[in-house]
MARLOVO-614267 format. One record per residue: x, y, z of N, C-alpha, C in turn. Coordinates in steps of 0.02 Angstrom, whole numbers, padded with zeros to 5 digits, always signed. Example, Ala and Ser with C-alpha at 12.3 -4.5 7.8 and 13.67 -1.06 7.14 Angstrom:
! MARLOVO-614267
+00660-00284+00390+00615-00225+00390+00660-00165+00390+00642-00112+00354+00684-00053+00357+00645+00002+00394
! end
This chain:
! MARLOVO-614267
+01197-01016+01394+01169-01077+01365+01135-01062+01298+01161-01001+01269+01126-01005+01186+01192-00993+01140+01193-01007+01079+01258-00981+01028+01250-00918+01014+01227-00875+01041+01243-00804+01031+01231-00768+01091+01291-00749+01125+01284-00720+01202+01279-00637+01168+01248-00623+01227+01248-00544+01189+01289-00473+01226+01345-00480+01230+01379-00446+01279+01346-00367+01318+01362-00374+01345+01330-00315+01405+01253-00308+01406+01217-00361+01384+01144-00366+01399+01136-00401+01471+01092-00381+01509+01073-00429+01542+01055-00493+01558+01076-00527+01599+01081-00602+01596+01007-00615+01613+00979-00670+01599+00926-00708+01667+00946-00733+01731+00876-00681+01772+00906-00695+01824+00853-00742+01863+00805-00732+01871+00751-00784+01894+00685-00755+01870+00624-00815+01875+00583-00800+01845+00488-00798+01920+00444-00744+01914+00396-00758+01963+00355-00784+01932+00319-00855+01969+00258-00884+01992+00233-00873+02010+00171-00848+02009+00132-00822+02062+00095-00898+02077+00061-00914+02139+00044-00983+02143-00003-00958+02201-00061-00988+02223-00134-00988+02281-00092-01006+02357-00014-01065+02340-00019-01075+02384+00059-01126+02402+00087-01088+02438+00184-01116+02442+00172-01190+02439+00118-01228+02468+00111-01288+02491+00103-01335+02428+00036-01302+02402+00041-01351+02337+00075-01353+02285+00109-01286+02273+00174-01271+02238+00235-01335+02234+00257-01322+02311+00305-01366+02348+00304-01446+02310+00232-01460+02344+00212-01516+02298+00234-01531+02243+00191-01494+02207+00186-01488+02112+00248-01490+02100+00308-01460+02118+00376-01455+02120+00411-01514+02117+00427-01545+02189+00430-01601+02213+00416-01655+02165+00342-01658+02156+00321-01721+02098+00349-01714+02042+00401-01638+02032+00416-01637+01942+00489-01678+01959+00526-01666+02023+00581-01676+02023+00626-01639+02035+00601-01578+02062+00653-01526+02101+00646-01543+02168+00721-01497+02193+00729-01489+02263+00698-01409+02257+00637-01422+02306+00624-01354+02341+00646-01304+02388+00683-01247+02404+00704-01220+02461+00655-01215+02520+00688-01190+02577+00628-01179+02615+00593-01103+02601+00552-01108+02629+00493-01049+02633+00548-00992+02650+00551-00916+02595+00582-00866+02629+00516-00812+02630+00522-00775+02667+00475-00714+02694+00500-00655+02653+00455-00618+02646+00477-00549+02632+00448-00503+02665+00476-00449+02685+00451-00419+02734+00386-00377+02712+00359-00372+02655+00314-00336+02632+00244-00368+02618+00241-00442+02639+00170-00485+02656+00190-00552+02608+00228-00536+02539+00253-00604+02517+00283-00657+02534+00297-00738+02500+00330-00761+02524+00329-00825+02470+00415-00837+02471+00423-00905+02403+00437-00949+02439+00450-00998+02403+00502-01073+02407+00532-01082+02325+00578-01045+02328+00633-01062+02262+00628-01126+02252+00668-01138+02173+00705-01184+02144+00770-01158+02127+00810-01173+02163+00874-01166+02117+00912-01201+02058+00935-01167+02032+00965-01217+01977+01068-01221+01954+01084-01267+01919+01143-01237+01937+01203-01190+01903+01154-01184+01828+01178-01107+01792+01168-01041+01835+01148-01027+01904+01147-00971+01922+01064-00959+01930+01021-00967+01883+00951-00953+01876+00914-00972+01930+00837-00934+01926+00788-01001+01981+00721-00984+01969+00696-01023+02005+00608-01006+01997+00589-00987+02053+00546-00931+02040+00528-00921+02130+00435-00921+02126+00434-00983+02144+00342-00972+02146+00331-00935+02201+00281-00888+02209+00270-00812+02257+00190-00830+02273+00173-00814+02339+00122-00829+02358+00104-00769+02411+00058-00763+02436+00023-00695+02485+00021-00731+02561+00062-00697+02599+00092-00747+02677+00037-00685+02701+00034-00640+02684+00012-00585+02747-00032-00536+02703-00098-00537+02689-00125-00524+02640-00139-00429+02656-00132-00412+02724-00124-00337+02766-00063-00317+02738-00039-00344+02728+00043-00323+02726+00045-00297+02668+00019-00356+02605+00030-00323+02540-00010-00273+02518-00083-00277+02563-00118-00216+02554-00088-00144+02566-00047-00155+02617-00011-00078+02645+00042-00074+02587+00090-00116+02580+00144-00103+02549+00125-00072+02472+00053-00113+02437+00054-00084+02384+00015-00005+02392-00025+00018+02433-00032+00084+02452+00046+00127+02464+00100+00086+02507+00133+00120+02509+00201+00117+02422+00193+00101+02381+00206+00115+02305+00274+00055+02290+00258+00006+02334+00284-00044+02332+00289-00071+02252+00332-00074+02201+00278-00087+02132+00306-00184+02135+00317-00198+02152+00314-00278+02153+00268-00318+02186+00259-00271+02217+00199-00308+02264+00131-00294+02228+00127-00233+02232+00061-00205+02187+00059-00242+02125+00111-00245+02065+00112-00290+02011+00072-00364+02020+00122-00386+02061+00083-00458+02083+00017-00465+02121-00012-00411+02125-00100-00412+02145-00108-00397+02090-00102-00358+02061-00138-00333+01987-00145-00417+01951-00089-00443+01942-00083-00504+01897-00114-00561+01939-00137-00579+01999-00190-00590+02007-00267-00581+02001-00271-00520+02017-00338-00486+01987-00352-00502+01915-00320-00518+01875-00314-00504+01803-00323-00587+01789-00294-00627+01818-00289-00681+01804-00288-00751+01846-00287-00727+01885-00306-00781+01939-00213-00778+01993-00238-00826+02055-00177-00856+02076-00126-00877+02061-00127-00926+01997-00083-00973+01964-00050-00947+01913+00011-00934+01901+00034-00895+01836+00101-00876+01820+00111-00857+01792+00208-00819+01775+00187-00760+01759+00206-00703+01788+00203-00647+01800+00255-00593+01782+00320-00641+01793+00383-00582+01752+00445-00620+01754+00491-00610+01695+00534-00597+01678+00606-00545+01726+00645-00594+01773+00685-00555+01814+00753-00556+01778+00803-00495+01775+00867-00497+01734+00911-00480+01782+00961-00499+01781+01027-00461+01817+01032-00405+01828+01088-00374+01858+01107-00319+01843+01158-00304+01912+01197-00284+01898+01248-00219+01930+01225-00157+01947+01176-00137+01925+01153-00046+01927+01093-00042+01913+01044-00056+01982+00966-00046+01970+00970+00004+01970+01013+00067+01984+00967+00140+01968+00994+00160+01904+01047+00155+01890+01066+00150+01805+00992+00116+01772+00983+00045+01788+00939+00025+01743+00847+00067+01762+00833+00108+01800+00803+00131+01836+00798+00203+01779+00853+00225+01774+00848+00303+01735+00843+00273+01683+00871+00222+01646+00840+00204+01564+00778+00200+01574+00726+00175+01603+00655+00144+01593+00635+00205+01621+00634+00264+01661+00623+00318+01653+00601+00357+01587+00667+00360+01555+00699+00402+01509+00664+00358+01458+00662+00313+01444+00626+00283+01388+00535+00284+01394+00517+00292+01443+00435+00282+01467+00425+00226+01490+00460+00195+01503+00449+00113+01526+00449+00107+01585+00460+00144+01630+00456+00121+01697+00408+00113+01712+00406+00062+01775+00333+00037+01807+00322+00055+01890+00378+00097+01895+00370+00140+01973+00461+00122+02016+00457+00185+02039+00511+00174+02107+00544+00109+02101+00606+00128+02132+00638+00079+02123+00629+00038+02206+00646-00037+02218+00651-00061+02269+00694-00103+02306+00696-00075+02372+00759-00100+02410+00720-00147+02473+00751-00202+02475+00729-00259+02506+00771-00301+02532+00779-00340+02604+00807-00386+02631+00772-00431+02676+00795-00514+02652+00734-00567+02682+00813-00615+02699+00782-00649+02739+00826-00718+02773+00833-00776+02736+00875-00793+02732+00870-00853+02680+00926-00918+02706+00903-00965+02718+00941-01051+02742+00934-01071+02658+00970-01114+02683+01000-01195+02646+00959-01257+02674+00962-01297+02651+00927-01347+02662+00962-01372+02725+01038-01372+02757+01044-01400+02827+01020-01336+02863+00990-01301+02876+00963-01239+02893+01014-01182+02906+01064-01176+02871+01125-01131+02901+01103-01044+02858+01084-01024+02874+01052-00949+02867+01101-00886+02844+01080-00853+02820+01093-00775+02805+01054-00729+02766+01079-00667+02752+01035-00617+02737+01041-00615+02679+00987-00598+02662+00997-00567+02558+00978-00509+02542+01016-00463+02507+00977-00398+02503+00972-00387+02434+00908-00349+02418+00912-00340+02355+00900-00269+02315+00915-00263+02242+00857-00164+02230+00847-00197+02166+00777-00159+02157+00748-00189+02105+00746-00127+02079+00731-00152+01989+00695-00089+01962+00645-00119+01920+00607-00075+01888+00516-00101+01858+00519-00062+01795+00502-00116+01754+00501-00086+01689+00443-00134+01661+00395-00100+01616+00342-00127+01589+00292-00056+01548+00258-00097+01494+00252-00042+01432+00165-00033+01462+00139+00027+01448+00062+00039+01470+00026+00013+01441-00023-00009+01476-00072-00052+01447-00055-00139+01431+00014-00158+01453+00032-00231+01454+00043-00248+01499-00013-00263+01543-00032-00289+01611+00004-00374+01609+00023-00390+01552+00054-00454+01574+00124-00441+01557+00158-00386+01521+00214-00405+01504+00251-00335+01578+00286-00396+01604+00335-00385+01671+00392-00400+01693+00434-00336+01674+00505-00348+01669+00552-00311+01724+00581-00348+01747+00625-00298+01795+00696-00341+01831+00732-00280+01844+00819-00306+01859+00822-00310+01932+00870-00357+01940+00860-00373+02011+00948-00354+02032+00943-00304+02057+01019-00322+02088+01033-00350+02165+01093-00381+02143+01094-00424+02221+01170-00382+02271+01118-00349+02317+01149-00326+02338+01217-00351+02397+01181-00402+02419+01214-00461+02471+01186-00532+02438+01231-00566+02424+01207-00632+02404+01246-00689+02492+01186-00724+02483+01191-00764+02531+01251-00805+02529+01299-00832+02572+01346-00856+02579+01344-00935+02621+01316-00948+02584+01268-01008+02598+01296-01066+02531+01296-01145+02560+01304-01190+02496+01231-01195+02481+01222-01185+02393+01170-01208+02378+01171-01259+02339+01230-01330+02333+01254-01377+02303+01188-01411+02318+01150-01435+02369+01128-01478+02380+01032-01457+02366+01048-01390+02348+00983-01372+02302+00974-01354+02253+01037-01364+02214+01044-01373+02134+01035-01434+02121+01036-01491+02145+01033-01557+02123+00968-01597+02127+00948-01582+02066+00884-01626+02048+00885-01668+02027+00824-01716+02050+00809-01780+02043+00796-01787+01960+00764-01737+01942+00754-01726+01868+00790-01714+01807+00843-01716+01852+00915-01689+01813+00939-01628+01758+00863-01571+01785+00876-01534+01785+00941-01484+01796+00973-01432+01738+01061-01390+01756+01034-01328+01746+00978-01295+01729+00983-01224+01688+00926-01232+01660+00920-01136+01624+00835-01123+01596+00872-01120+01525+00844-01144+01487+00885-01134+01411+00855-01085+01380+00773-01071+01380+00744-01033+01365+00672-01010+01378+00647-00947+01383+00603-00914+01410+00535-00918+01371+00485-00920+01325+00416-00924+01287+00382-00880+01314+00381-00816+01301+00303-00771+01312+00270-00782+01240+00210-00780+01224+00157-00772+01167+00130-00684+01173+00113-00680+01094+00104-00620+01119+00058-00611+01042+00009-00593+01039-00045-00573+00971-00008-00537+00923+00040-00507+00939+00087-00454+00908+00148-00454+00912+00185-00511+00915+00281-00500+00928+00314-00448+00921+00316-00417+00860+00354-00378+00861+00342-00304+00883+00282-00301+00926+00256-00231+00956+00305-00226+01038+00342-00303+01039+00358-00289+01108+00453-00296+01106+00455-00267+01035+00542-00272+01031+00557-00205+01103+00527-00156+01081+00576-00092+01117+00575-00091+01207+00503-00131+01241+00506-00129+01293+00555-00207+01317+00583-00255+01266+00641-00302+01313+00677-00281+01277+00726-00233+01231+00759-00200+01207+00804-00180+01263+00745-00114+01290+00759-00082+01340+00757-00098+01390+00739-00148+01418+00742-00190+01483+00783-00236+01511+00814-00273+01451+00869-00317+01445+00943-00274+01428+00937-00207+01418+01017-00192+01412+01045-00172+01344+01013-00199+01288+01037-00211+01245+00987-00179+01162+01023-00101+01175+00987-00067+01110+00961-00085+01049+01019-00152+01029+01020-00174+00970+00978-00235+00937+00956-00258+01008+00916-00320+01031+00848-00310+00982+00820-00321+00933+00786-00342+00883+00736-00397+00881+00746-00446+00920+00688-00508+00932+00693-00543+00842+00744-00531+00806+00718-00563+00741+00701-00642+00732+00683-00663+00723+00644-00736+00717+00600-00740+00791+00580-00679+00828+00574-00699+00891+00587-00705+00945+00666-00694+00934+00722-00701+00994+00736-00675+01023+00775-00652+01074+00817-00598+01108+00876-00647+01129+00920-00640+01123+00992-00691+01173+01015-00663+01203+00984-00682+01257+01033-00657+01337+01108-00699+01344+01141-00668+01372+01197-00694+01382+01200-00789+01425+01145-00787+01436+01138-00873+01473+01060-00897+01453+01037-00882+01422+00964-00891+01387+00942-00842+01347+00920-00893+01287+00847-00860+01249+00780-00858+01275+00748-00770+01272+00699-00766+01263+00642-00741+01197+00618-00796+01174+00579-00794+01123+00508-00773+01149+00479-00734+01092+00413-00706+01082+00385-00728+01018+00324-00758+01042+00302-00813+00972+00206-00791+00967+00213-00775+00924+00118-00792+00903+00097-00837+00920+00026-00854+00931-00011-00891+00939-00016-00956+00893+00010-00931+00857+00001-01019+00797+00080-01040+00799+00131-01011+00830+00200-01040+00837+00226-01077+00899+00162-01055+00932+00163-01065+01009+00129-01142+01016+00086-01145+00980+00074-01211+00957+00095-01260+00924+00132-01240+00859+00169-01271+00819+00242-01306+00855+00269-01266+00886+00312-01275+00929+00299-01350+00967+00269-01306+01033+00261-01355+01092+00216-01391+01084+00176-01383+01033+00082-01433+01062+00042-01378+01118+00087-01331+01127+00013-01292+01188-00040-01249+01163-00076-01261+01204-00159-01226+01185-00138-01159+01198-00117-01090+01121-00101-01032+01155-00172-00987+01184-00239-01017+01189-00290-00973+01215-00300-00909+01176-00339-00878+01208-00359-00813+01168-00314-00756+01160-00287-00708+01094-00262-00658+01093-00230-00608+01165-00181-00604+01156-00149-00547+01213-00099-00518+01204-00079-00451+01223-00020-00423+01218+00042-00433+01213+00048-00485+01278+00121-00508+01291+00105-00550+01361+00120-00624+01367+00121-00643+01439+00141-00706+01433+00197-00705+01468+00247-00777+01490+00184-00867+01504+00240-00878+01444+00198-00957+01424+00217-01007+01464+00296-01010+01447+00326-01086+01462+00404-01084+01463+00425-01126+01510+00507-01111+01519+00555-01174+01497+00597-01172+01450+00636-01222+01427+00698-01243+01486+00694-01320+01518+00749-01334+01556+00790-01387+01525+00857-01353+01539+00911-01413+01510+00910-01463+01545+00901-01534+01539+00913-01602+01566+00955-01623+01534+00993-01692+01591+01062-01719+01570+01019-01781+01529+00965-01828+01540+00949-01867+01504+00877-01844+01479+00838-01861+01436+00782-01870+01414+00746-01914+01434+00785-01983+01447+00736-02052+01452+00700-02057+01540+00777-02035+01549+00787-02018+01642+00722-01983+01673+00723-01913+01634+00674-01878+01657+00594-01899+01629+00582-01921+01585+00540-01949+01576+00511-02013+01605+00549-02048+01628+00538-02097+01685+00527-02081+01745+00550-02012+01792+00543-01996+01840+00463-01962+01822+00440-01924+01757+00393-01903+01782+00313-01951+01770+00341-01994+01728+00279-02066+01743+00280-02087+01793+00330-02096+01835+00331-02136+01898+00292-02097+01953+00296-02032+01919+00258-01990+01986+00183-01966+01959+00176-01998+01885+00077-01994+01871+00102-01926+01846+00139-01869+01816+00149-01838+01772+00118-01822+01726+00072-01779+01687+00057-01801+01636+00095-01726+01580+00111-01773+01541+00155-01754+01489+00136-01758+01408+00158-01719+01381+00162-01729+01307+00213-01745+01266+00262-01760+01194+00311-01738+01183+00300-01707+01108+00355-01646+01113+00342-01614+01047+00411-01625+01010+00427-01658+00958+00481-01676+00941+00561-01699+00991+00586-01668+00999+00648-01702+01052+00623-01640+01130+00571-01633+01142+00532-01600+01209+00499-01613+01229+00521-01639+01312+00449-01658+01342+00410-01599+01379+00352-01595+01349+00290-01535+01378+00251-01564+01427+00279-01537+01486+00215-01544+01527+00169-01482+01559+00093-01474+01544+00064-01407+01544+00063-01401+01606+00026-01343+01615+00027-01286+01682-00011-01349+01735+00000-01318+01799-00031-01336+01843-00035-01293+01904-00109-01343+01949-00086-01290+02012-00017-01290+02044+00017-01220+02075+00081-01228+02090+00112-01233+02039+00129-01249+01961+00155-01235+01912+00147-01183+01874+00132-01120+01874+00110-01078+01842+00119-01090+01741+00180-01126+01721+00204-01121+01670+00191-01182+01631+00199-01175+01563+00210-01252+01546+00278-01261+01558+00294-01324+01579+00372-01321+01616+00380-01415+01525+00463-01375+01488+00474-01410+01444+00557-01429+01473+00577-01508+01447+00631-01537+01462+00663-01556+01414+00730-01509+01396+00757-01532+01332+00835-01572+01359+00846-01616+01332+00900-01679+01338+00963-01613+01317+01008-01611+01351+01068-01557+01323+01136-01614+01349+01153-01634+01292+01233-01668+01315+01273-01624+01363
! end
């Protein structure tokens, strides 16, 4: 979904929420105009309720089901789990936390972030249960790898490979009321843009990857890195005080503008618009500013 795919970079693959709580998430969700999945578990104390979407992408707001659990797991060098306490500690419950990419070869992508200094620990292998909305079930397995630069406690990047993908229809949880199809594009802010070319360089796949005007083009989305006064100029959002690097706001393709804008008055929404974008800011259960651009 951008005019410049970037061959053999990594795609987007989904993005974490961290949220206080699946329930009000669900909600917050719901009132924007998504279909929510049900609650999946992870065996390590976490636990989401996706959005799917129907470019492939999703949102997974992440919440603490078993608060023992994640205590052990991050003792035992769990780094996803541990990450997502840290980025609580740091910032509360409510938030976007990382940047997830494709991949074919988490330990390929595993020895680059090594080999470069970027890694953020061990790689991880994981399998949770996952239904459809008529409840028809299967397994998902996954290996992750962790990449993130020292001292950028917000900037969190890592490849997800799918080791077993569920065999499951998810037709009927791609279809939003919001008319929501896809993430068009990603918004971290960062005090310094161009200090954070080499760690999504190297994280996304793609040596050559430069960020010039800001950008990176993934093969199915842009992710832009914008200063604080572009971050505003842009959207209308309040970019807050100076920081390294940490995920703002996520661009979704909609089939109408007027459509979705009517669905989210009808539900007490509150919204802004910034030229042909409707901004609506963070909330509880929203970690992001979530923006709706009209795409024929």
């Amino acid at each position: 979904m951008t005019d410049r795919p970037a061959t053999g970079t990594h795609p987007l693959d989904h993005l974490v929420l961290p949220t206080g709580s699946l329930e009000v998430a669900r909600a917050r969700l719901t009132s924007l105009g998504f279909v929510v999945a049900p609650t999946g578990i992870h065996p390590f104390g976490t636990e989401n309720c996706c959005v799917f979407l129907a470019d492939g992408t999703y949102l997974e707001p992440l919440a603490i089901g078993n608060e023992q659990a994640t205590i052990d797991a991050t003792a035992a060098g769990n780094v996803f789990v541990a990450r997502d306490r840290l980025y609580r500690e740091n910032h509360g419950d409510e938030g976007f936390s990382a940047l997830v990419l494709g991949t074919d070869n988490a330990d390929a992508d595993h020895a680059r972030f090594v080999e470069t200094g970027l890694s953020a620990g061990d790689t991880l292998n994981f399998s949770r249960a996952f239904a459809d909305t008529s409840g028809k079930s299967d397994t998902a397995s996954f290996k992750l790898a962790f990449a993130a630069a020292s001292g950028a406690t917000d900037a969190f990047l890592f490849a997800c490979q799918r080791i077993n993908a569920p065999k499951v229809d998810r037709t009927a949880l791609q279809t939003h009321a919001n008319g929501a199809s896809g993430i068009l594009e990603v918004v971290a802010v960062s005090d310094q843009p161009a200090e954070q070319t080499r760690l999504i360089s190297v994280a996304v796949n793609d040596p050559a990857a430069s960020g010039e005007g800001g950008a990176f083009f993934l093969p199915n989305a842009t992710l832009s890195v914008l200063d604080l006064r572009s971050l505003t100029a842009r959207f209308g959002i309040a970019a807050g005080s100076p920081t390294k690097l940490r995920f703002a706001a996520i661009v979704f393709a909609v089939r109408s503008f007027d459509a979705t804008l009517s669905l989210l008055a009808a539900n007490a929404i509150k919204y802004d618009i910034a030229g042909t974008d409707i901004v609506v800011p963070p909330a509880s259960g929203q970690g992001a500013a979530f923006i709706f651009r009209e795409i024929p």
